[in-house]
PALOLUM-426800 format. One record per residue: x negated, z negated, y of N, C-alpha, C in turn; residue in one letter. Coordinates in steps of 0.001 Angstrom, whole numbers, plus 524288, in hexadecimal, padded with zeros to 5 digits. Each point is the difference from the previous one (the first is absolute). Last residue first. Layout:
N
XZYXZYXZYA ...
***
This chain:
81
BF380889117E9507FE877FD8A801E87FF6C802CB80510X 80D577FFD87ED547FC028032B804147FE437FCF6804B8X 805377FB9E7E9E5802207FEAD807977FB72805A980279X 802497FE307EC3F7FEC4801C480401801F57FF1080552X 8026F7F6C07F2C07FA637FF3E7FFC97FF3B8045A80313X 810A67FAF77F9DF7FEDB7FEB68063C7F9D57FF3280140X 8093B806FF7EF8F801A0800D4803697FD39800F0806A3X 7FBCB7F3437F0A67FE0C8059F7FF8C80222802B0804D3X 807857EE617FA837FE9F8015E803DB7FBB7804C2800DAX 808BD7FB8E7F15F802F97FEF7804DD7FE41802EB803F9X 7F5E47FEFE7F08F8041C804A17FF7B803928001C80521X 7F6837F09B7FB7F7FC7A8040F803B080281805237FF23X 805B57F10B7F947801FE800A0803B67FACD803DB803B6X 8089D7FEC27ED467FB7D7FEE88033D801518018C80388X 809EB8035D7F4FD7FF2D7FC457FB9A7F9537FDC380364X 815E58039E807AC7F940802437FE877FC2B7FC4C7FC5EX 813597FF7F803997FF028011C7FBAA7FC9F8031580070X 808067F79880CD27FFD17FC827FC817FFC2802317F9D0X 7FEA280A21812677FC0D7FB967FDCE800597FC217FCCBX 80924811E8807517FEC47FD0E7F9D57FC8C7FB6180016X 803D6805DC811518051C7FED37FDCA801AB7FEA77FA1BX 7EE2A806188078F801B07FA79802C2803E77FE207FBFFX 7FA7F810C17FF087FE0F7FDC97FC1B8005B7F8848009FX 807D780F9580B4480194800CA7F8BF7FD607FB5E7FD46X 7FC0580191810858042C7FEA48004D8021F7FEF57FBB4X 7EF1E8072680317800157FAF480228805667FF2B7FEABX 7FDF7810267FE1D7FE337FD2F7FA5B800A07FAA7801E3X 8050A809B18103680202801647FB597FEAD7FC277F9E4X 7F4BC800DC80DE58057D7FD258020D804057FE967FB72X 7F0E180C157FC0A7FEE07FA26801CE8046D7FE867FFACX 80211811B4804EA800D87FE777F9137FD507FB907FFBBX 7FF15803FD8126A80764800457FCCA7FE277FF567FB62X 7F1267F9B18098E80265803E780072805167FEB27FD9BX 7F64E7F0CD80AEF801DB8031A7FAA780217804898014DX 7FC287F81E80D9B7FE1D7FC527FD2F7FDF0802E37FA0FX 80C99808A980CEA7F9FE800B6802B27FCA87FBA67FEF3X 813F27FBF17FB1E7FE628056D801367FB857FE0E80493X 808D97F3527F6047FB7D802947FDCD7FE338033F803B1X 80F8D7F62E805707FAC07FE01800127FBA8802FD7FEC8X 80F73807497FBBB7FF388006A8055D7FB147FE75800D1X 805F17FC247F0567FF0F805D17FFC77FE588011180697X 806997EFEE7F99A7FB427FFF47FFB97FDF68057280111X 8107F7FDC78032A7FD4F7FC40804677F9F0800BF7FD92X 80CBC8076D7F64980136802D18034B7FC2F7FBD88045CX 802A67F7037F0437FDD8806617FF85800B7802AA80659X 8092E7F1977FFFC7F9017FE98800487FCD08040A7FE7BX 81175805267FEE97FEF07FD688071E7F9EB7FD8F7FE69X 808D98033A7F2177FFA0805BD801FE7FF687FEA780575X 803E67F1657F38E7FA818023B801527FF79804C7801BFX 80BAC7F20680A2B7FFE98039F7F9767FB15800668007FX 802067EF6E80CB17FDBA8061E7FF438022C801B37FADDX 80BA37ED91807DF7FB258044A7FC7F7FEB4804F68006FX 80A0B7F26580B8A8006E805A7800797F996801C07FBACX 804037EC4F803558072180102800277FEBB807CC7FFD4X 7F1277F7BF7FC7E803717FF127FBB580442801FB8025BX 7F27A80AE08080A7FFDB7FAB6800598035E7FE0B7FCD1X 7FB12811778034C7FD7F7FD3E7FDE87FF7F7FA7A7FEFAX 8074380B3A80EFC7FEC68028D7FC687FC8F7FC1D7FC52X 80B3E7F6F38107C7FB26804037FF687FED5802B77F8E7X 80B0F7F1BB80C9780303804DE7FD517FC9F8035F7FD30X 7FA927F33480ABC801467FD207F8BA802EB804127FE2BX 7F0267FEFB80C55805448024B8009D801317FE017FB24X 7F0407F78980BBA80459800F37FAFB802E48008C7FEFAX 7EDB37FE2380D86805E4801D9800BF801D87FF127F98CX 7EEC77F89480D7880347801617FAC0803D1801087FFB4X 7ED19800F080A088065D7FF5E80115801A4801B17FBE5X 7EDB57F8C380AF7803117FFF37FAE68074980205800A2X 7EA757FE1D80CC88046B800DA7FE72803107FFF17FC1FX 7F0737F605807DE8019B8030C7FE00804037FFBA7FEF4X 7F4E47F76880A9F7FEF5804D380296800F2802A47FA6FX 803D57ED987FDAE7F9F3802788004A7FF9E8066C802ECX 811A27FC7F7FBB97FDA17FC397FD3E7FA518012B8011AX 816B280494801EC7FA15800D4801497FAAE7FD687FF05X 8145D808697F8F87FBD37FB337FFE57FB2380264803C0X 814C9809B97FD2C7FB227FDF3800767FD1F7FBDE80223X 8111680A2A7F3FA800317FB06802897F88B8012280225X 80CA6811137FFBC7FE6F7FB587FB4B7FEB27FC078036CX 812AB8090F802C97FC3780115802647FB487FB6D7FC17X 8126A806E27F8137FDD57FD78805467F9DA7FF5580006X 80AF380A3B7F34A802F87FD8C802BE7FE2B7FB2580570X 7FE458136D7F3027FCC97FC1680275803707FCB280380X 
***
């Protein structure tokens, strides 16, 4: 993080934008996918159980050879609420 974010005030509101350019994901530092695997797997946990997460992942990464995309997203029909 290289310096402090910039803030706006505006109507009794606050705004502050920061943009690390070194940051994970950005063109000059692409995410692999064992880092977005590893980010969505985090995200999931207490959304999705582990075998969800899991098929969710397997079946994302084939998506250019579902023949429906409700096979996709099956997976994530169990969210937990």
């Amino acid at each position: 993080m290289s310096e402090a974010p910039d803030l706006t005030i505006s109507q009794q509101l606050a705004r502050a934008t920061f943009v690390d350019d070194n940051g994970v994901g950005t063109p000059q530092n692409p995410i692999t996918q064992d880092e977005l695997i590893e980010k969505f797997l985090h995200n999931a946990q207490g959304v999705l159980d582990d075998a969800a997460a899991h098929a969710a992942i397997d079946r994302i990464l084939d998506l250019d050879r579902a023949a429906d995309l409700r096979e996709v997203f099956a997976p994530l029909s169990g969210l937990r609420r």
